[in-house]
N, C-alpha and C positions, 0 to 999 in steps of 0.2 A: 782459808779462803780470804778471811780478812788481809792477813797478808799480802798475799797478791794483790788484792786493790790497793791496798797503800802501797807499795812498791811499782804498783801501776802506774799511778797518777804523777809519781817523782820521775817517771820515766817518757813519758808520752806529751805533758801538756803544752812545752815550750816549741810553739811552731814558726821558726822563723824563715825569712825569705830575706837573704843578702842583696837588695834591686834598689838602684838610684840611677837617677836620670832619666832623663827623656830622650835625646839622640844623642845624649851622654853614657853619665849612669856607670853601674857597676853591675860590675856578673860576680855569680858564684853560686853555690850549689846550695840550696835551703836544707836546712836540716828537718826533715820533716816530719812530722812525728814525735818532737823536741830532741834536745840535747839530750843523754841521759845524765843523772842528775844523783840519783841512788846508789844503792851499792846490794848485791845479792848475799843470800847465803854462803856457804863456803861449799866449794863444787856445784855449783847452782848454776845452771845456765838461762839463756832467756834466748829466742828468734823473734826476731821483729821484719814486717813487711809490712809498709803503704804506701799507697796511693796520695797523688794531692795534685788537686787540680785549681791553677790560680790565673783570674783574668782580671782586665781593668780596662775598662776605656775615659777614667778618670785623671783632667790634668789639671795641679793646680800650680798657680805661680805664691810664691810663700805657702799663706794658710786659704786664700781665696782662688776657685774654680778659673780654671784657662781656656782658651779654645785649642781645641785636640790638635796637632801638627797629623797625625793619622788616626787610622780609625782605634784601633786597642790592641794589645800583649796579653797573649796566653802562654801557659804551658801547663804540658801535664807530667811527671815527674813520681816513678818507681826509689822507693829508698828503703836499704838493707843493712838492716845492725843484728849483730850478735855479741851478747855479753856474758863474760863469766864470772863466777864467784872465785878468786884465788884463795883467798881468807875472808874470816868475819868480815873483815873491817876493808876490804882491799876487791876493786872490780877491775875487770880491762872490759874494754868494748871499742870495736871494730865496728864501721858503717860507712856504705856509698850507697849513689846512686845514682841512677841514669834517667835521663831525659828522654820520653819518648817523643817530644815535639816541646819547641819554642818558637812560637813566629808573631812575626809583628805584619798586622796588617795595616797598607795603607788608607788612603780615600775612596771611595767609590769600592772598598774591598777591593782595590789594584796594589799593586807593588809589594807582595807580599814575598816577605824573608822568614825561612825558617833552617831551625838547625837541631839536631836532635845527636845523644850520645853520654859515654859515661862522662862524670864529675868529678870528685875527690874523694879520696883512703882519710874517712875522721878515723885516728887512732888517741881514747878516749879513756885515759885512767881515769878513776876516784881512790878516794877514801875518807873511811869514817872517823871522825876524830875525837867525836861525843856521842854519845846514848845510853842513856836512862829511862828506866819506867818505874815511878813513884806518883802512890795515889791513883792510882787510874789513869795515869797522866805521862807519857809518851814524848820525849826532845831528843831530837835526831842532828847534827851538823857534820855535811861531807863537802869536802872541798875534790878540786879537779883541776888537773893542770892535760891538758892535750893537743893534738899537733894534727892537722889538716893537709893532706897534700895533694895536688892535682894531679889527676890521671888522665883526664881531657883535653884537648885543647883549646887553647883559651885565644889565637890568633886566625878562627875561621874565617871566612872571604866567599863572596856569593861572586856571579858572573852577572856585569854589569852591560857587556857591550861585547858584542862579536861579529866581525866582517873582517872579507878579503883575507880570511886566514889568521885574523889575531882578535887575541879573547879578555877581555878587560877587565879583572877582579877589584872588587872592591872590600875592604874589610868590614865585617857585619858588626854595627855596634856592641858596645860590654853586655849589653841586654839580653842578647840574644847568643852571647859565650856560652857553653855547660861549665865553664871554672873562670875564675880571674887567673890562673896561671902564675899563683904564688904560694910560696909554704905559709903558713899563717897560725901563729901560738893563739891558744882559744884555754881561758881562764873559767871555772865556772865554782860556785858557791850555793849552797841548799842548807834550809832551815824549815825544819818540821818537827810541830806540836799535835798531838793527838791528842783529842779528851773522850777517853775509849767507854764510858758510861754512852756517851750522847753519839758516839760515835761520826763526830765530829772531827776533822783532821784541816792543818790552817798551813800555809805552805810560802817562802818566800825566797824565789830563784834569781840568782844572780848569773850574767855570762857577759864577757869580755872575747873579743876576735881580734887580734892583735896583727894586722897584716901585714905581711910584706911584700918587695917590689918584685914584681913576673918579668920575667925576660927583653919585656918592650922598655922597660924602664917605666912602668905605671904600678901604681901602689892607691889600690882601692880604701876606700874608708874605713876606716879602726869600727867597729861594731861594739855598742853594746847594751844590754838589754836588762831592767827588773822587773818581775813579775812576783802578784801577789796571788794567793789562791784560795778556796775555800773550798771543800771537796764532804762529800755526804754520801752512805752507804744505804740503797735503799732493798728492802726486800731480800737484802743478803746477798744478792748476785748484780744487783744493778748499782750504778756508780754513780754520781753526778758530780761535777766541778765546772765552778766558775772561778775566771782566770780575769785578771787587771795586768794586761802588761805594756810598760812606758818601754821603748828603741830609741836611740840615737845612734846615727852614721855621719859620722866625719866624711869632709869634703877630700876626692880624690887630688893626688899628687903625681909631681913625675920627678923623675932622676936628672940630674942636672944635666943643659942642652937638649933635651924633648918637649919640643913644645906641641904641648895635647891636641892643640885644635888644628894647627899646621898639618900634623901627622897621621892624627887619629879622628879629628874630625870630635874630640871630646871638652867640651867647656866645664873645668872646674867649677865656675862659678853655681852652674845649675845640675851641679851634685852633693847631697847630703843630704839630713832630714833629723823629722822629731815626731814622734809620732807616739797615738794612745789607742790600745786596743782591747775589747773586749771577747774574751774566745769563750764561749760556754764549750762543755765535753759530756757525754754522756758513753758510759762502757759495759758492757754484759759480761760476766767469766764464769765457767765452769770446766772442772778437770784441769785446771793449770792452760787452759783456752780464753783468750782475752779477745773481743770485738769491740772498735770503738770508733766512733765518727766525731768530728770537733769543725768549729766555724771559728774565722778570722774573722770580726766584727772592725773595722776603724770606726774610733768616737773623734780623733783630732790628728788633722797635718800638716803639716808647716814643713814643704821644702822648698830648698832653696832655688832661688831661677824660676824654669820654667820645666817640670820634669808632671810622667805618669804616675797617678799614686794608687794607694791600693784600695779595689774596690770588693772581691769576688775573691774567696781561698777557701776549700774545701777539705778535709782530709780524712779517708779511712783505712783501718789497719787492724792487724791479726798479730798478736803476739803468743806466744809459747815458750811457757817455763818449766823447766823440769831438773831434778839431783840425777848430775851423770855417776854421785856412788853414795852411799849411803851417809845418812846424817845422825849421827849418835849424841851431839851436845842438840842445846835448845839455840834458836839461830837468833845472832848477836842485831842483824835489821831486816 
C-alpha cells in the first residue's frame, strides 16, 4: 500500500491550466490531475479519471488588481489517462479530455460565450534512470520526453449577428478554445527522496510545453513549470501533500504576415505570466482504489497587459491500479 501512495503522489499532484489572456490569451487543454511523472511496475497498469472545475473573475494588469472588462471564466473539464508498466524502468501513458463547458460571461451576466468538447491525445513516455534504497533511504530520477496533439478545434466562432438572411460569425477568443491547435513536445523531469523510517517522502517536478504553430499561424506560449513537494502517510490509508509550485508562460507569437490583433482580435503584449502557487492534496486508497481532491491556491501574479488571473481551481479523481499478469521479481519503483 505504501507503494501506491508513493507512486500516487508522482502521479496526481502537478495540476496545470495552460490560460493567458484576457480577450487575448491562450487555449489549451489543462492537464488535470498532473502530468504523470512516475513510472509503474512492470505489467502494472493504472486508470485515472477527474474532474476539475476552475473559475475567476480576477484581473490583474502586471502584479496589481484591474477593473474586469467582463464579469469571469469558467470551466469544467473531464480528464482520462491510462498508463502502463512496459518494464521496471519504462511507462507509456495515454490522456485526454474533454470539456464539458467553457464560457465567458459578460456585464450584467449578458454576452455570454461558451464552447464545450474534446481536447488533445497527451501521449506520455517515461523512464527511470536512478533508484536505490540504502539506509532507509529511497532516490528515485525519471525523465520524460512526450507529445501532445489536438483532437479539438481550436478555430470555433459564435454567431454574432443575423438578419435578412445572413449570419455573422465571430471567432471566440484562445480562452475559450478546447485546444490551441498545435502539436506541442512537453519535456518533464521527477526527483524523489523518501525517508521510509519517518515515512517522509520530499519530491521536485519539473515540465517544459515546447509549443508549436496551429494552422492560423499562432504559436501559444512555450510553458513551464517547477514544483516542490512534501508529502506524509497518515494512518496508513491517508495521504497528505503540500505542493510549492512557480509557472511561467511565454508571450504568444505569430507566423510571419499575421498580424494578431487585425485578424484575431489577439494583443501579444497582454499575454504571458509568472506565477506562485500553493496546492495542498489530501488521498484515501484501499485495494489498489485511490480518491483524491487537491486546491490550486495562487500566492503571486504578475501578468503581462491587462489579462484574467487565477482565482478558484478545484479537482477530484479516482485512480485504479492493478498487475494485468503476474509479478515474480520485487518491483524495481
Amino acid at each position: 500500500m505504501r507503494l501506491l501512495i508513493i507512486s500516487l503522489f508522482t502521479l496526481i499532484f502537478n495540476t496545470l491550466v495552460f490560460s493567458q489572456g484576457c480577450c487575448s490569451g491562450g487555449a489549451g487543454s489543462p492537464i488535470a490531475g498532473g502530468a504523470a511523472t512516475g513510472v509503474l511496475q512492470e505489467n502494472q497498469m493504472e486508470i485515472s479519471i477527474n474532474y476539475q472545475f476552475n473559475q475567476s473573475n480576477k484581473f490583474f494588469n502586471e502584479h496589481k488588481e484591474a477593473t474586469p472588462p467582463f464579469n469571469n471564466l469558467s470551466s469544467d473539464y473531464l480528464f482520462f489517462r491510462t498508463d502502463y508498466g512496459v518494464s521496471k524502468k519504462f511507462t507509456l501513458s495515454l490522456a485526454s479530455g474533454y470539456f464539458l463547458d467553457k464560457s465567458k460571461i459578460g456585464k450584467d451576466n449578458s454576452d455570454t460565450i461558451s464552447a464545450n468538447g474534446i481536447g488533445d491525445l497527451i501521449i506520455f513516455p517515461r523512464y527511470s534512470i536512478y533508484n536505490k534504497i540504502a539506509n532507509f533511504k529511497r532516490t528515485a530520477v525519471v525523465i520524460g520526453l512526450g507529445l501532445k496533439i489536438p483532437l479539438g478545434s481550436h478555430n470555433d466562432s459564435t454567431l454574432t449577428f443575423s438578419a435578412y438572411g445572413i449570419d455573422n460569425y465571430q471567432m471566440n477568443p484562445p480562452m475559450l478554445q478546447v485546444t490551441n491547435g498545435s502539436n506541442d513536445f512537453m519535456f518533464t523531469s521527477f526527483f524523489f527522496r523518501e525517508y521510509q523510517k519517518s515515512k517522509l517522502r520530499l519530491f521536485i517536478s519539473s515540465l517544459y510545453v515546447k509549443k508549436g504553430y496551429n494552422a492560423l499561424g499562432i504559436k501559444y506560449g512555450d510553458y513551464t513549470s517547477v514544483s516542490f513537494f512534501a508529502s506524509k502517510t497518515l494512518f496508513y490509508r491517508w495521504g497528505v501533500t503540500a505542493q510549492l509550485k512557480a509557472e511561467k508562460i511565454d508571450q504568444i507569437k505569430s507566423a510571419d504576415n499575421i498580424d494578431l490583433e487585425a485578424f484575431y482580435n489577439i494583443s501579444p503584449k497582454s499575454t504571458g505570466s509568472k506565477k506562485w502557487f500553493f496546492i495542498p492534496q489530501i488521498s484515501y486508497s484501499k485495494n489498489g482504489m485511490t480518491c483524491f481532491v487537491t486546491s490550486e491556491i495562487p500566492l503571486y501574479q504578475y501578468l503581462n497587459g491587462t489579462q484574467i488571473g487565477s482565482q478558484n481551481q478545484f479537482t477530484v479523481g479516482v485512480n485504479y491500479r492493478f498487475l494485468t499478469k503476474k509479478c515474480e521479481d520485487p518491483p524495481l519503483n
